[in-house]
VMD Tcl script that draws the C-alpha trace (Angstrom):
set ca {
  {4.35 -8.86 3.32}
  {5.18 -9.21 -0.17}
  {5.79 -7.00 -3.69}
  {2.66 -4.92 -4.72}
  {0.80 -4.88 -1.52}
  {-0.73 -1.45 -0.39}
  {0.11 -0.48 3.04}
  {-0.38 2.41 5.19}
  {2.21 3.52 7.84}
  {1.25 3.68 11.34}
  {4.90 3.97 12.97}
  {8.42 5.24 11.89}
  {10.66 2.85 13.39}
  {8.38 1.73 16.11}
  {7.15 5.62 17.51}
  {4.46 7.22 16.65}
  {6.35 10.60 17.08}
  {9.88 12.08 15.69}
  {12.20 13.00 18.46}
  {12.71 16.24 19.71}
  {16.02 16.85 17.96}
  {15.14 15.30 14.41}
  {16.89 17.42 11.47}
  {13.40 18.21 9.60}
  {15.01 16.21 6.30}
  {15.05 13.42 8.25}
  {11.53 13.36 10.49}
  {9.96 10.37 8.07}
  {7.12 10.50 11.07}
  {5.74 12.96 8.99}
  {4.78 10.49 6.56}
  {2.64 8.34 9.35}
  {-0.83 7.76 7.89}
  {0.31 7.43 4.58}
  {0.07 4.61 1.86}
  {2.35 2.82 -0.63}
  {2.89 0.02 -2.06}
  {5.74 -2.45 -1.14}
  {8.13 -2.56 -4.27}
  {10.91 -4.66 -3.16}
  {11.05 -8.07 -0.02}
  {11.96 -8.00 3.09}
  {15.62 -7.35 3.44}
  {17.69 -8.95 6.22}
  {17.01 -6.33 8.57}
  {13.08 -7.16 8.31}
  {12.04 -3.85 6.48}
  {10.55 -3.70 3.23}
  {10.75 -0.81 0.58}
  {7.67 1.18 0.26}
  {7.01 3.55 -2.81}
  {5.15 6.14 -1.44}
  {1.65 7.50 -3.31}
  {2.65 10.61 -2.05}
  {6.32 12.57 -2.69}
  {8.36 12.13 -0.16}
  {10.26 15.14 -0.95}
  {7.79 17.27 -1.38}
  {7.71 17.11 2.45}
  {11.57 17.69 2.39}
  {12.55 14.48 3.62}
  {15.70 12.88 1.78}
  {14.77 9.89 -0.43}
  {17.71 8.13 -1.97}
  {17.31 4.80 -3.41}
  {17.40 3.38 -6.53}
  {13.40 3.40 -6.94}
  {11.93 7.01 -6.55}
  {9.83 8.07 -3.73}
  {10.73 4.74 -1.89}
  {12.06 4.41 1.64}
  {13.23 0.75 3.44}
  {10.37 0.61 6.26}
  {9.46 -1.34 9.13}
  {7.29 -4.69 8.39}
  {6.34 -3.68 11.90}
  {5.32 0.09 11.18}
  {3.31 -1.31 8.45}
  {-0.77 -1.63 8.20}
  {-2.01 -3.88 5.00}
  {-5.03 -2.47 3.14}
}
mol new
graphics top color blue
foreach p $ca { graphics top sphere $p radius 0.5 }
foreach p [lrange $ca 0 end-1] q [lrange $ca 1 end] { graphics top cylinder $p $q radius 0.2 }
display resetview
């Protein structure tokens, strides 16, 4: 997967649901069927950062890197469109 490719999420971390006991700032599964665009390689922990097309904090989920509305993601969570 590469810079500027649009993607989809399928899967947060491999699941398709948040765990029982997820703080609600941190339950990213809420962001499962929507796209981005990968901004930034595969790191060494095979996960790629996504900018979001929508805002990730208007869902209340924490978003802190350098790029807004950008979370490191999953190659494997990830559907190419």
């Amino acid at each position: 997967m590469e810079v500027g490719i649009n993607i989809k999420l399928n899967t947060f971390n491999g699941d398709s649901k948040a765990p029982e006991d997820c703080d609600p700032s941190e339950n990213y599964w809420l962001l499962i069927g929507k796209t981005g665009t990968i901004v930034k390689p595969k790191n060494n922990r095979s996960r790629v950062l996504v900018k979001f097309d929508d805002q990730v904090s208007d869902l209340g989920l924490h978003c802190h890197n350098e790029i807004p509305n950008s979370l490191f993601i999953l190659t494997s969570d990830l559907e190419l469109i």
